[in-house]
Biopython code that builds the backbone (N, CA, C, O; Angstrom):
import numpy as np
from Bio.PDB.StructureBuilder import StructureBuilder

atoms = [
    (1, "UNK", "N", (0.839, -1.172, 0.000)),
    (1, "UNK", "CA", (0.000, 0.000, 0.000)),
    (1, "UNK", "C", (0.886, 1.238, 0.000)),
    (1, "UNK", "O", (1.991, 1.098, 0.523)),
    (2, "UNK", "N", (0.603, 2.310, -0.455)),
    (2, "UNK", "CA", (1.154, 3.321, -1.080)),
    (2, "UNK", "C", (0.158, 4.560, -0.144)),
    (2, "UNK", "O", (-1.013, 4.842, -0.398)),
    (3, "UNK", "N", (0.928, 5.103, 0.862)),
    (3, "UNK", "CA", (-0.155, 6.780, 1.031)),
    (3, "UNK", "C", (1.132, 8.041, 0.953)),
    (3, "UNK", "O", (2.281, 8.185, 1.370)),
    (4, "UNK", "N", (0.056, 8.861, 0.088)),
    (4, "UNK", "CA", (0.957, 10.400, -0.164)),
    (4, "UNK", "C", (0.689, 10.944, 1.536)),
    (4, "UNK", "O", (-0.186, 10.319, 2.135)),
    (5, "UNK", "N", (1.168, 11.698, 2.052)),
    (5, "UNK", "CA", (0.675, 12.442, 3.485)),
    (5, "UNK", "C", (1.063, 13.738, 2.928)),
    (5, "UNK", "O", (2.214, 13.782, 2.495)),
    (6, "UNK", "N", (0.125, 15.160, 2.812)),
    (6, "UNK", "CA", (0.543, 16.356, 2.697)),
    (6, "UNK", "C", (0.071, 17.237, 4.135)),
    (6, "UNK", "O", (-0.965, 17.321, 4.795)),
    (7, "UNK", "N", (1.765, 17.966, 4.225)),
    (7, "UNK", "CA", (1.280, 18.262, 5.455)),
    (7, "UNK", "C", (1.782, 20.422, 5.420)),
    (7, "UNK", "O", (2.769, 20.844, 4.817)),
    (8, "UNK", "N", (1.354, 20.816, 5.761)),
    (8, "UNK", "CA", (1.895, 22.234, 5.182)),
    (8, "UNK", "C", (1.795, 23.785, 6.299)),
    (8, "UNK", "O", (2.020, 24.920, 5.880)),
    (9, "UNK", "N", (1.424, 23.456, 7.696)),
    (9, "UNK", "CA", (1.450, 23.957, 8.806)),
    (9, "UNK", "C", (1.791, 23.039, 10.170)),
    (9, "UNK", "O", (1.626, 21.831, 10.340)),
    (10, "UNK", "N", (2.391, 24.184, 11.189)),
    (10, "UNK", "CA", (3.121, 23.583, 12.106)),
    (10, "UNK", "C", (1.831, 22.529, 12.958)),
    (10, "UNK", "O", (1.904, 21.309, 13.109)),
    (11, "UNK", "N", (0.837, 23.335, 13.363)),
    (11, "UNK", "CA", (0.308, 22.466, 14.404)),
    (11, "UNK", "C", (-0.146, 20.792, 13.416)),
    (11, "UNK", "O", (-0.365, 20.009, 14.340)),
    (12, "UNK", "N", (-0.319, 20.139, 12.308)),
    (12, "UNK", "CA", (-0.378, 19.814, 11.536)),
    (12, "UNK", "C", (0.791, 18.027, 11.572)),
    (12, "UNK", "O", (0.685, 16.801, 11.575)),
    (13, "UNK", "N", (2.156, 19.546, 11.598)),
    (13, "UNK", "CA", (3.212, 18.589, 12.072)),
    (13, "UNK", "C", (3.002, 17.680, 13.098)),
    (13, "UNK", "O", (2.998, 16.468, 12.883)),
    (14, "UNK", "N", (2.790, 18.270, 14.433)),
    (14, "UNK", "CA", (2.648, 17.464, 15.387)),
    (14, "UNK", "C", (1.518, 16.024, 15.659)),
    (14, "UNK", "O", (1.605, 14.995, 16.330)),
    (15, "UNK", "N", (0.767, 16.447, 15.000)),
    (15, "UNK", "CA", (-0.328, 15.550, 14.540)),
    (15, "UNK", "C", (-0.014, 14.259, 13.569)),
    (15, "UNK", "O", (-0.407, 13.098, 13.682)),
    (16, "UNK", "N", (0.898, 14.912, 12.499)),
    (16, "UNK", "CA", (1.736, 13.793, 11.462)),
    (16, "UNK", "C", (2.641, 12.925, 12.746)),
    (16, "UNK", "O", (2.342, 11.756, 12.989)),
    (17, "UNK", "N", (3.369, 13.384, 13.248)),
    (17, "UNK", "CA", (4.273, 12.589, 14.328)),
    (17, "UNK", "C", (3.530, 11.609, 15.255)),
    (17, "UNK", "O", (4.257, 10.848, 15.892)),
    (18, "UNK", "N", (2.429, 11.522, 15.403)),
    (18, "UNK", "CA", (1.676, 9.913, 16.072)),
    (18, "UNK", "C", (1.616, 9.449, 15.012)),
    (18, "UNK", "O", (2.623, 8.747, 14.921)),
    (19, "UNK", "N", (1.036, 9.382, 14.075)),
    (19, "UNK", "CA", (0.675, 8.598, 12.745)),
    (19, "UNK", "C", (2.212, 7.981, 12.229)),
    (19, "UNK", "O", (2.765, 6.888, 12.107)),
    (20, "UNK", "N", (2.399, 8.896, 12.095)),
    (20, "UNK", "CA", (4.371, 8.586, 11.590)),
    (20, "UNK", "C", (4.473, 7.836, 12.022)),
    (20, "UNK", "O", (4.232, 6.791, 11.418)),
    (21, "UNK", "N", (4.981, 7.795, 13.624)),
    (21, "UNK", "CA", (5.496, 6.232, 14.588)),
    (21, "UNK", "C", (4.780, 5.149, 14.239)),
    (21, "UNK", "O", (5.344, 4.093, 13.951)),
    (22, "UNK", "N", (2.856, 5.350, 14.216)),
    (22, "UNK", "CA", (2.085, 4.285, 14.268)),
    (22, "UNK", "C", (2.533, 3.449, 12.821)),
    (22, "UNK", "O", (2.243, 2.398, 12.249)),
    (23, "UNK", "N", (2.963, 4.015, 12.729)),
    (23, "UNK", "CA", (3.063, 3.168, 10.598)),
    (23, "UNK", "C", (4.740, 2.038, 10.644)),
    (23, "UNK", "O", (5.117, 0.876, 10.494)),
    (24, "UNK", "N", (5.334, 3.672, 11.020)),
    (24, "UNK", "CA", (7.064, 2.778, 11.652)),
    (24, "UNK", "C", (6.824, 1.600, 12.198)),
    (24, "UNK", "O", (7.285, 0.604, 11.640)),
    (25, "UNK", "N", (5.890, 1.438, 13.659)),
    (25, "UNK", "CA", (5.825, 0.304, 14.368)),
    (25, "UNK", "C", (5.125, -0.464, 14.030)),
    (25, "UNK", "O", (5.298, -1.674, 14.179)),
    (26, "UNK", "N", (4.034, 0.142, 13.420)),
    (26, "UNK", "CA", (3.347, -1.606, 13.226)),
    (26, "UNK", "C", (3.123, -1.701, 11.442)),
    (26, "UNK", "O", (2.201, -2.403, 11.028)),
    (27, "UNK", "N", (3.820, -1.121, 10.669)),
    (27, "UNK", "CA", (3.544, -1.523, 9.062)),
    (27, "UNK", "C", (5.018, -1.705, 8.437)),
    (27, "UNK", "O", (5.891, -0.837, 8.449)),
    (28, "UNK", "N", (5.083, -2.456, 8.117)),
    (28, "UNK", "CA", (6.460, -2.746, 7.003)),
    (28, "UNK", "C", (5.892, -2.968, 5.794)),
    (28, "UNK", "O", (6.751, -3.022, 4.914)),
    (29, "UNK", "N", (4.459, -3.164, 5.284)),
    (29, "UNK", "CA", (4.158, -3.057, 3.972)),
    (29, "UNK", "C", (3.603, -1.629, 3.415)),
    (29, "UNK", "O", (3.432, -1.534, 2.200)),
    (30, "UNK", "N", (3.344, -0.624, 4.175)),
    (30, "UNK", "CA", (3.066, 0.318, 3.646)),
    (30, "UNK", "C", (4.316, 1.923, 3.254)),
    (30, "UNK", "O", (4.949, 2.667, 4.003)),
    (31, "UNK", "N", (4.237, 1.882, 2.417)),
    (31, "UNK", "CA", (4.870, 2.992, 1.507)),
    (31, "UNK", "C", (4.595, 4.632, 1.568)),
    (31, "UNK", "O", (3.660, 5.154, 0.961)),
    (32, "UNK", "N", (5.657, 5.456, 2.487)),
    (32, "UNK", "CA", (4.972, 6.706, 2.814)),
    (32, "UNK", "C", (5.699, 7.684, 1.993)),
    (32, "UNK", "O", (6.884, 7.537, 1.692)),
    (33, "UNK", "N", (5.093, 8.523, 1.692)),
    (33, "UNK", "CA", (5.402, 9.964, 0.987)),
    (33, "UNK", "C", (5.236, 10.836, 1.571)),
    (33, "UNK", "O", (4.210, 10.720, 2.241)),
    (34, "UNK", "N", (5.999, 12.239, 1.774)),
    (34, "UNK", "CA", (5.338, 12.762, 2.505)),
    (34, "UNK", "C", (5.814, 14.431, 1.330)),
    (34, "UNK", "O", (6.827, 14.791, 0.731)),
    (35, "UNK", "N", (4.371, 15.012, 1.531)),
    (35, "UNK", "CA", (4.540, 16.329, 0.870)),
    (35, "UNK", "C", (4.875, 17.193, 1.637)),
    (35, "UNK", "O", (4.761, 16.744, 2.778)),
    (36, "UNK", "N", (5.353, 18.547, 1.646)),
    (36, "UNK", "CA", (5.562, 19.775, 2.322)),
    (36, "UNK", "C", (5.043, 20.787, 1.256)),
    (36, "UNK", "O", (5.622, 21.178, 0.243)),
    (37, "UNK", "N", (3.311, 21.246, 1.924)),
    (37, "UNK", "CA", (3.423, 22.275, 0.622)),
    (37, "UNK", "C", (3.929, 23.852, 1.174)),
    (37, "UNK", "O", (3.502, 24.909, 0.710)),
    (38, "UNK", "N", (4.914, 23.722, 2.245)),
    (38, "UNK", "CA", (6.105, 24.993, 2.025)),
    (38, "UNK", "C", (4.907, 26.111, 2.344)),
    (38, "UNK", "O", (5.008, 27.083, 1.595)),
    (39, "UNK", "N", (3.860, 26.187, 3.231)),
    (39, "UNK", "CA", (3.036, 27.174, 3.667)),
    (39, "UNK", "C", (3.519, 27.641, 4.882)),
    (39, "UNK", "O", (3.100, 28.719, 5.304)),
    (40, "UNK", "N", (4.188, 27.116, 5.396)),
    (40, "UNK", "CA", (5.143, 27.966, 6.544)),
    (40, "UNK", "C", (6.304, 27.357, 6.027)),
    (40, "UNK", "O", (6.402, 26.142, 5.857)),
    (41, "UNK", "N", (7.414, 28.391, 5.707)),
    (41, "UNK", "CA", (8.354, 27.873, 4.815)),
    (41, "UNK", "C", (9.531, 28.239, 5.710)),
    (41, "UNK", "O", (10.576, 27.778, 5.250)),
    (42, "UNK", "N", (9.733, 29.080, 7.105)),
    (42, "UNK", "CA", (10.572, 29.229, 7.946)),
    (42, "UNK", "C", (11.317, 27.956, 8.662)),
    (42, "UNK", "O", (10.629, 27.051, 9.134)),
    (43, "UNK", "N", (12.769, 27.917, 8.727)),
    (43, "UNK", "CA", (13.522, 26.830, 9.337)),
    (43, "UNK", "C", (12.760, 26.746, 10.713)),
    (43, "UNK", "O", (11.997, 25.809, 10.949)),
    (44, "UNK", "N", (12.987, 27.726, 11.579)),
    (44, "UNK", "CA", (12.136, 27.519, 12.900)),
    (44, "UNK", "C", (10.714, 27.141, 12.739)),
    (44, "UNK", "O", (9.996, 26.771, 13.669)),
    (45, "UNK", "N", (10.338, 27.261, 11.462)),
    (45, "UNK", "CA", (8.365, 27.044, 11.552)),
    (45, "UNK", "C", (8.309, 25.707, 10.973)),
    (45, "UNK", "O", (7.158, 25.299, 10.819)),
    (46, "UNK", "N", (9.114, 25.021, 10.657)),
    (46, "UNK", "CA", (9.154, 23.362, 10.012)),
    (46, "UNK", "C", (10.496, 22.604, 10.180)),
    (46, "UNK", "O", (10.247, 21.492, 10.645)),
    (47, "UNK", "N", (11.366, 22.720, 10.048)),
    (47, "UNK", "CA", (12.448, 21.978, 10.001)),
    (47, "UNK", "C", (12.519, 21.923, 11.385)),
    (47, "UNK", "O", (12.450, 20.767, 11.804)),
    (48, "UNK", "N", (12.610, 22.600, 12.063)),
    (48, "UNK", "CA", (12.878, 21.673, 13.481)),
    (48, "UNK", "C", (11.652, 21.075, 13.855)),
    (48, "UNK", "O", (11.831, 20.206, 14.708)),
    (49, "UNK", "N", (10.401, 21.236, 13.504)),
    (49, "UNK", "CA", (9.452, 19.663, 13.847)),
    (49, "UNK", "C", (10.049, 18.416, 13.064)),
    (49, "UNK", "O", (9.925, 17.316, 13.603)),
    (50, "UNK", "N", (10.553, 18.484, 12.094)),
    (50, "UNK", "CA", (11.191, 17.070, 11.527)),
    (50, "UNK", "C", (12.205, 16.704, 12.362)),
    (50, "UNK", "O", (12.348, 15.537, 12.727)),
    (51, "UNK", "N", (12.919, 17.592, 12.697)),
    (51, "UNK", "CA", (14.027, 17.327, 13.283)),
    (51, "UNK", "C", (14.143, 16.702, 14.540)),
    (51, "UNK", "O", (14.581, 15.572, 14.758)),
    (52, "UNK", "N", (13.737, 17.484, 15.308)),
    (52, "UNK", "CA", (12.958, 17.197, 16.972)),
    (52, "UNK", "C", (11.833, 16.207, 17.224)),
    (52, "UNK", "O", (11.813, 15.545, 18.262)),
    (53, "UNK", "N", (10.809, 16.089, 16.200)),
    (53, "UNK", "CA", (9.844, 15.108, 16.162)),
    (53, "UNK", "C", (10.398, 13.967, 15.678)),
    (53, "UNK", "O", (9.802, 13.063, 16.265)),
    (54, "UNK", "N", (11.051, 13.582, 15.077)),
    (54, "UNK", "CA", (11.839, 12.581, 14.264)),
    (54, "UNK", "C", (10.757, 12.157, 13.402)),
    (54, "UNK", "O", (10.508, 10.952, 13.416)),
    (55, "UNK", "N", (10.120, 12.846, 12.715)),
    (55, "UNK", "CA", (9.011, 13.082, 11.278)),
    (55, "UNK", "C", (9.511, 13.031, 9.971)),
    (55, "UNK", "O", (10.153, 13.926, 9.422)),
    (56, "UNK", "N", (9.031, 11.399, 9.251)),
    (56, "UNK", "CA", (9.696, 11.408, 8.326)),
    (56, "UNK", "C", (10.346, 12.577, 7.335)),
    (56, "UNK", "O", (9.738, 13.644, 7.417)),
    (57, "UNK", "N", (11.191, 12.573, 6.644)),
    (57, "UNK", "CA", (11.552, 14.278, 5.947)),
    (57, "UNK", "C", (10.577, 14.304, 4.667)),
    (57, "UNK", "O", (10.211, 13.155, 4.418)),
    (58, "UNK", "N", (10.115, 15.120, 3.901)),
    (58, "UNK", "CA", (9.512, 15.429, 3.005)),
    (58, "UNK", "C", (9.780, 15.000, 1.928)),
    (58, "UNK", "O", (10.671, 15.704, 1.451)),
    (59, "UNK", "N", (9.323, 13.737, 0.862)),
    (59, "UNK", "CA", (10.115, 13.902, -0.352)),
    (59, "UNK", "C", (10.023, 15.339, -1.502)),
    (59, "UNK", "O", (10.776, 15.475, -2.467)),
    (60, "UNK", "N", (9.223, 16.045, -1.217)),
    (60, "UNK", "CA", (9.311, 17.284, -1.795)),
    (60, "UNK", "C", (8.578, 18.122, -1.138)),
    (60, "UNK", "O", (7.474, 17.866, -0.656)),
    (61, "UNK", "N", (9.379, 19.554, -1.068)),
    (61, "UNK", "CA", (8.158, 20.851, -0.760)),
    (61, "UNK", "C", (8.121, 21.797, -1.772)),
    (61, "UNK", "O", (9.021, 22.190, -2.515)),
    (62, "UNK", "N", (6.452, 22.240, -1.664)),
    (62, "UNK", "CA", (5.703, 23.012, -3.229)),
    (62, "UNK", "C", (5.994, 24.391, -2.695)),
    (62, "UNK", "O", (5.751, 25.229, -3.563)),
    (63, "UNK", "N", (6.522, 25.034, -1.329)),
    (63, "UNK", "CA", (7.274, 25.782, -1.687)),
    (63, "UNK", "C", (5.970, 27.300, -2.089)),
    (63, "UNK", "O", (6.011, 28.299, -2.808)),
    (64, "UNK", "N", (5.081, 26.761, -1.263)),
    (64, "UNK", "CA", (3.561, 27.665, -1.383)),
    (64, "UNK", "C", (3.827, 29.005, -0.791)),
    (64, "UNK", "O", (3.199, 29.996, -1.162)),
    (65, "UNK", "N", (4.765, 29.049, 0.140)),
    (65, "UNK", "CA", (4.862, 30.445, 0.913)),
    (65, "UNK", "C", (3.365, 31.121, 1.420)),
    (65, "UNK", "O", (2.402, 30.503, 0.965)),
    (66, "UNK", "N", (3.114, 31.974, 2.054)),
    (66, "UNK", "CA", (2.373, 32.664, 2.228)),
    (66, "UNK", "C", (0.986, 34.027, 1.868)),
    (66, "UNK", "O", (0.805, 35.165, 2.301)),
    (67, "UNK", "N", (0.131, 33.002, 0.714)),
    (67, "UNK", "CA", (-0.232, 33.625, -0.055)),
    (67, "UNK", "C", (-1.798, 33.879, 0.539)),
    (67, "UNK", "O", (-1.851, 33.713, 1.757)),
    (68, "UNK", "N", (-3.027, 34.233, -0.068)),
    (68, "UNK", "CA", (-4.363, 34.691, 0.468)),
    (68, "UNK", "C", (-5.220, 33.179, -0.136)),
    (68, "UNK", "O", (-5.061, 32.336, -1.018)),
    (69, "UNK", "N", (-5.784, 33.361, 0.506)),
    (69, "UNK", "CA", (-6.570, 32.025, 0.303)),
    (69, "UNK", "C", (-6.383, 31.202, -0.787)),
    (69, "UNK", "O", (-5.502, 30.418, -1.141)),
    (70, "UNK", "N", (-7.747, 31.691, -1.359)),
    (70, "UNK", "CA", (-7.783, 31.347, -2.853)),
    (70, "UNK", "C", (-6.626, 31.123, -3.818)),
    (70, "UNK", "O", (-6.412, 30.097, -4.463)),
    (71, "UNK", "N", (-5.783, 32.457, -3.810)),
    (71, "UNK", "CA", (-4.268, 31.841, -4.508)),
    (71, "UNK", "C", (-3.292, 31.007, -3.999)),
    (71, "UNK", "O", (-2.277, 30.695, -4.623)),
    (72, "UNK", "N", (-3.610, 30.586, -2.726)),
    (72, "UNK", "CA", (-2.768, 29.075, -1.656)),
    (72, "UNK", "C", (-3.438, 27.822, -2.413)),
    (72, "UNK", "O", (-3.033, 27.033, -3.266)),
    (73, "UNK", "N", (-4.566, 27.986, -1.758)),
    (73, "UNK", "CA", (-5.295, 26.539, -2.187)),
    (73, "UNK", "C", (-4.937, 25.912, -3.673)),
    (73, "UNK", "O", (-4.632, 24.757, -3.967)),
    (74, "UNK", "N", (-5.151, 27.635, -4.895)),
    (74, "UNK", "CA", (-5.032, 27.437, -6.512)),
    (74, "UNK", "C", (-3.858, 26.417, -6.842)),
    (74, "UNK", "O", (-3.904, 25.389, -7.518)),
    (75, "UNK", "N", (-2.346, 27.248, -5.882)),
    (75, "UNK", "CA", (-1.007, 26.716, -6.419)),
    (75, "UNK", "C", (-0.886, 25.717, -5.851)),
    (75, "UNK", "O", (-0.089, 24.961, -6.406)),
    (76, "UNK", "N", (-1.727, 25.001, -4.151)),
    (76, "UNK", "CA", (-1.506, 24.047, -3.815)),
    (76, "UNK", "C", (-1.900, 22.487, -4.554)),
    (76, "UNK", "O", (-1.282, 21.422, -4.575)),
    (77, "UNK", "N", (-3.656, 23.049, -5.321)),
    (77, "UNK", "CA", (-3.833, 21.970, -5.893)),
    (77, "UNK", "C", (-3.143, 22.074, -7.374)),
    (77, "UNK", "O", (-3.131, 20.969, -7.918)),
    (78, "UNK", "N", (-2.671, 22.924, -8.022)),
    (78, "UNK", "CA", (-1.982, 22.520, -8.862)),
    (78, "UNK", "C", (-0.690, 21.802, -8.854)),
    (78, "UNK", "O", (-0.269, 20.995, -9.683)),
    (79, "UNK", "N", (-0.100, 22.265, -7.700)),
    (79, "UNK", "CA", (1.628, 21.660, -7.630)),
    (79, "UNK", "C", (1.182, 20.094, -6.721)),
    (79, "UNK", "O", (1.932, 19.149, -6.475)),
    (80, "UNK", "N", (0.534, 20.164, -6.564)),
    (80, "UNK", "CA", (0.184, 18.768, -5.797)),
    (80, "UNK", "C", (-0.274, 17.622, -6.632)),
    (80, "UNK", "O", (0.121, 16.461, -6.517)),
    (81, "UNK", "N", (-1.130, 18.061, -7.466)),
    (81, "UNK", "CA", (-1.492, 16.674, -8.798)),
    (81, "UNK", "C", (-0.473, 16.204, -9.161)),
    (81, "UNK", "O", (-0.728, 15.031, -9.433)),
    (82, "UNK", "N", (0.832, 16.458, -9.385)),
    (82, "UNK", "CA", (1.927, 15.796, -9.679)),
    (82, "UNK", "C", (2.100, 14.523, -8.855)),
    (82, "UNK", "O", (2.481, 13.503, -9.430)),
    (83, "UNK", "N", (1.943, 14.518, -8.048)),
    (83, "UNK", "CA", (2.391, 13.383, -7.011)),
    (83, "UNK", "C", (1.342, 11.930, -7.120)),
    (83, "UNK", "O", (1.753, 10.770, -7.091)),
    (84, "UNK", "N", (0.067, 12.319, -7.235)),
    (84, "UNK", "CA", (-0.689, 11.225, -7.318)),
    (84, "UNK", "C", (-0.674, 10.849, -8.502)),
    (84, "UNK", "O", (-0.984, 9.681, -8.736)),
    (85, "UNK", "N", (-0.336, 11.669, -9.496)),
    (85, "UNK", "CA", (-0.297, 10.850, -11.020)),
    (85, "UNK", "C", (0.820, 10.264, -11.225)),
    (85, "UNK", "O", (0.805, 9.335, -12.033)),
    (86, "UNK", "N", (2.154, 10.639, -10.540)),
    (86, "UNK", "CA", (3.132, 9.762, -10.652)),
    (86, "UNK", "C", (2.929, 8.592, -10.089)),
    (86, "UNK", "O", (2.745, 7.456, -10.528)),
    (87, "UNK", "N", (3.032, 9.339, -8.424)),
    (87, "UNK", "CA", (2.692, 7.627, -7.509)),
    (87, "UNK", "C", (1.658, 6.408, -7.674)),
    (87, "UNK", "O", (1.895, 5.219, -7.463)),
    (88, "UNK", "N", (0.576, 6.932, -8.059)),
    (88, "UNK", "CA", (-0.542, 6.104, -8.691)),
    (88, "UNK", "C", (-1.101, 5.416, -6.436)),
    (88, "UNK", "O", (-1.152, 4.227, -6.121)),
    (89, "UNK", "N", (-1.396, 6.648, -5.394)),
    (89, "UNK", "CA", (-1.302, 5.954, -3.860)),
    (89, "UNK", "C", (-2.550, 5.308, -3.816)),
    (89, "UNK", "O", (-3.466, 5.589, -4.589)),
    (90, "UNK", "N", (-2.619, 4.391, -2.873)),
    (90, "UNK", "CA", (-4.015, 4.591, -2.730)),
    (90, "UNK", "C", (-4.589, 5.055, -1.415)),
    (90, "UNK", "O", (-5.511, 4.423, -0.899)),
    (91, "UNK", "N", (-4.058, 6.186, -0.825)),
    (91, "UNK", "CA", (-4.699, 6.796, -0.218)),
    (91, "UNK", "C", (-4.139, 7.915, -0.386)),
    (91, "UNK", "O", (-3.122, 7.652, -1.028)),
    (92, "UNK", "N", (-4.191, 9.306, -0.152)),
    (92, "UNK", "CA", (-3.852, 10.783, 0.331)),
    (92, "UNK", "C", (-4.155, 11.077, 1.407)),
    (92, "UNK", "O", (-5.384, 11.146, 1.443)),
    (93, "UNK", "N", (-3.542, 11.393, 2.742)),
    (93, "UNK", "CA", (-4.139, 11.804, 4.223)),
    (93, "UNK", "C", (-3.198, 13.285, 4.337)),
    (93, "UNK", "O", (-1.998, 13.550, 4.265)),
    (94, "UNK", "N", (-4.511, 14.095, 4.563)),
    (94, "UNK", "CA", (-4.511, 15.249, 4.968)),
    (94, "UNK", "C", (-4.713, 15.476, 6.574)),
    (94, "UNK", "O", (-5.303, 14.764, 7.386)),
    (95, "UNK", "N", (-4.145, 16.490, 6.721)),
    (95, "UNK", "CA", (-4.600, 17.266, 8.176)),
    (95, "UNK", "C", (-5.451, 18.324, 7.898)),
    (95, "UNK", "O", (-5.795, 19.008, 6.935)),
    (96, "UNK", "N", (-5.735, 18.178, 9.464)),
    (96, "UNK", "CA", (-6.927, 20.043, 9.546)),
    (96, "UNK", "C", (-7.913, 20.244, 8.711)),
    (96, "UNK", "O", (-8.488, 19.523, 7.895)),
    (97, "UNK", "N", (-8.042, 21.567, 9.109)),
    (97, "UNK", "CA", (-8.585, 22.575, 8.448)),
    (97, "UNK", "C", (-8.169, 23.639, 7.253)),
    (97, "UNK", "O", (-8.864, 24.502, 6.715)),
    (98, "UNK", "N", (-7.110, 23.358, 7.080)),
    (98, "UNK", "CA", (-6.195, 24.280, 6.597)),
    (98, "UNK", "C", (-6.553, 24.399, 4.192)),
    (98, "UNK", "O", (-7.161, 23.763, 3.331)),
    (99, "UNK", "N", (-5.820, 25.415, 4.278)),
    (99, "UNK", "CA", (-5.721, 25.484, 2.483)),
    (99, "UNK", "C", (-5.551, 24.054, 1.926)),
    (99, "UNK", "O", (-6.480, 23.309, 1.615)),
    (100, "UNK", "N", (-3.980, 23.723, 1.829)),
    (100, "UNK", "CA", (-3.951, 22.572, 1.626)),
    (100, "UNK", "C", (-4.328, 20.933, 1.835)),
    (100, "UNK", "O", (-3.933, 19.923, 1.253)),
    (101, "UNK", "N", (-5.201, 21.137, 2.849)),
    (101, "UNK", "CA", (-6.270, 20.016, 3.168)),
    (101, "UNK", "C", (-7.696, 20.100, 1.900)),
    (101, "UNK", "O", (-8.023, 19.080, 1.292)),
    (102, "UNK", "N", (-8.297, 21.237, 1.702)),
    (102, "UNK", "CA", (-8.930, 21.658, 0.867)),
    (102, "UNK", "C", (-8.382, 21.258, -0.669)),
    (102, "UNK", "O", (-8.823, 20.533, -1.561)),
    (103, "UNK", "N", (-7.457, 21.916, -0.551)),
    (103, "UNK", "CA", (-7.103, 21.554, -2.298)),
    (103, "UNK", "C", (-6.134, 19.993, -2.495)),
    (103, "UNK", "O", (-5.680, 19.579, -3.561)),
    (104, "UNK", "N", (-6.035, 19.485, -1.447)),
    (104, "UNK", "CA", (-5.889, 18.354, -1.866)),
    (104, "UNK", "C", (-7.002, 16.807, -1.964)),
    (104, "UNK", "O", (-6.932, 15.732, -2.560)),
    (105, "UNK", "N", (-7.989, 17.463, -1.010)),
    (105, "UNK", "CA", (-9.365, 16.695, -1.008)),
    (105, "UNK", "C", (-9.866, 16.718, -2.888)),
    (105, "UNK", "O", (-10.280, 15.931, -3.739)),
    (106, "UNK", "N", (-9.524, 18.035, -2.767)),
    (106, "UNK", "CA", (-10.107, 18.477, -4.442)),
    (106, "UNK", "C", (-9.650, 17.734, -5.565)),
    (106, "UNK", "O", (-10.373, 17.330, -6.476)),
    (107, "UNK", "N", (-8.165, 17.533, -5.445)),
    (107, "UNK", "CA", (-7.338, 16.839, -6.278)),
    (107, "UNK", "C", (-7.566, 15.171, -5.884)),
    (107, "UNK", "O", (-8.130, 14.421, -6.680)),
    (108, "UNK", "N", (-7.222, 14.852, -4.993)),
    (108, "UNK", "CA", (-7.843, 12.893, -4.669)),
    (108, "UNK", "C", (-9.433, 12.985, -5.149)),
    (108, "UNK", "O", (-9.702, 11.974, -5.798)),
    (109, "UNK", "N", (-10.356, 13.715, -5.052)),
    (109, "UNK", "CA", (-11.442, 13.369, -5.708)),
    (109, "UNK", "C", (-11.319, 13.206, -7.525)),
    (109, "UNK", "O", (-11.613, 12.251, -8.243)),
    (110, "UNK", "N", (-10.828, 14.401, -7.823)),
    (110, "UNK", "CA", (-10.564, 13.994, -9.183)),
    (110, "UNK", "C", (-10.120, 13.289, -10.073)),
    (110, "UNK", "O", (-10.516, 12.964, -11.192)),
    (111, "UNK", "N", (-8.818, 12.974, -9.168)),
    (111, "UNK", "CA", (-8.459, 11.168, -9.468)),
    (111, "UNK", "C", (-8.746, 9.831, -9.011)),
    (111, "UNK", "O", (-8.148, 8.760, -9.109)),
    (112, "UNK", "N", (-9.958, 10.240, -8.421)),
    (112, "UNK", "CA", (-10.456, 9.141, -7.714)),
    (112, "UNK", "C", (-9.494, 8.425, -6.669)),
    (112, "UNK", "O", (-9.437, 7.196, -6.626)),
    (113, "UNK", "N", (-8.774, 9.198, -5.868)),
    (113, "UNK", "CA", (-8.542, 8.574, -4.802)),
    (113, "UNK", "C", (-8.591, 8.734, -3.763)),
    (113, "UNK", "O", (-8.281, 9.862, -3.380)),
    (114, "UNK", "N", (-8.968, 7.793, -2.818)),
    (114, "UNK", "CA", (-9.867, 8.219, -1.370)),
    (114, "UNK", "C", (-8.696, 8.711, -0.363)),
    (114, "UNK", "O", (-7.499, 8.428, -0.318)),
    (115, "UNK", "N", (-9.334, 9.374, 0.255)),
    (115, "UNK", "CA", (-8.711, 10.612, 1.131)),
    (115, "UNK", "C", (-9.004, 10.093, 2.799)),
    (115, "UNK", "O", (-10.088, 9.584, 3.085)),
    (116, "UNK", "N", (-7.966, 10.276, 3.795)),
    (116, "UNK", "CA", (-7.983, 10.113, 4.857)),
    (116, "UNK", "C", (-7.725, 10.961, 5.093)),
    (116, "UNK", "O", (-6.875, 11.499, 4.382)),
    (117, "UNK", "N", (-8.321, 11.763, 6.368)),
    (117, "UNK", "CA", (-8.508, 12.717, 6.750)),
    (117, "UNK", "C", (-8.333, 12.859, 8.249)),
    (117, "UNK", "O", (-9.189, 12.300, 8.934)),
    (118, "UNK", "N", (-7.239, 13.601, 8.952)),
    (118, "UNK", "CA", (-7.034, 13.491, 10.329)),
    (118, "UNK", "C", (-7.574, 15.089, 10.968)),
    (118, "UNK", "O", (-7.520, 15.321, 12.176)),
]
sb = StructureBuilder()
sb.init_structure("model")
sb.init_model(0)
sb.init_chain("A")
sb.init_seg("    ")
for serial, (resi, resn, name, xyz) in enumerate(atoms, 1):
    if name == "N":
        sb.init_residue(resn, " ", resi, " ")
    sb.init_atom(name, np.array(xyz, "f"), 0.0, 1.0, " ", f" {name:<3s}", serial, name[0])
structure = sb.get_structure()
């Protein structure tokens, strides 16, 4: 099994870090990805939750910076379809409430793939 995880704010992080371990300890068949869509893009506002949390590292960040709604969500679900059409997951798990929870619900619906949602 194959899941993308996009994760793109701090409180977010901390939330990825139970799930993280739970997968480490009890899955050796499942396959994790993990996105950074770069919405808090500060070393102190992300890199030290990877660091300190021991949270898998990101295979890529989209690098979204700090934009107004609508133009977050736009560039998030665009730079984000890349990943499920390569990976082919079968799941996407989002956090929150946030932009990129939104535009990635948007994008797994369109490719038909089901979304877990923390």
């Amino acid at each position: 099994m194959k899941i993308i995880t996009i994760i793109g704010a701090r409180p977010k992080f901390a939330k990825a870090t139970v799930v993280s371990r739970a997968f480490r300890e009890h899955s050796s068949t499942v396959r994790k990805i993990i996105t950074h869509t770069g919405q808090h893009y500060d070393v102190n506002m992300t890199d030290v939750f990877f660091d300190e949390l021991d949270i898998l590292k990101p295979g890529s960040n989209l690098t979204i910076g700090d934009k107004a709604h609508g133009q977050s969500t736009g560039r998030i679900q665009e730079a984000i379809e890349v990943a499920p059409l390569k990976e082919k997951p079968n799941w996407l798990r989002v956090y929150g409430d946030i932009d990129s929870s939104l535009a990635n619900t948007l994008v797994a619906m369109k490719l038909h793939t089901p979304v877990a949602y923390i």
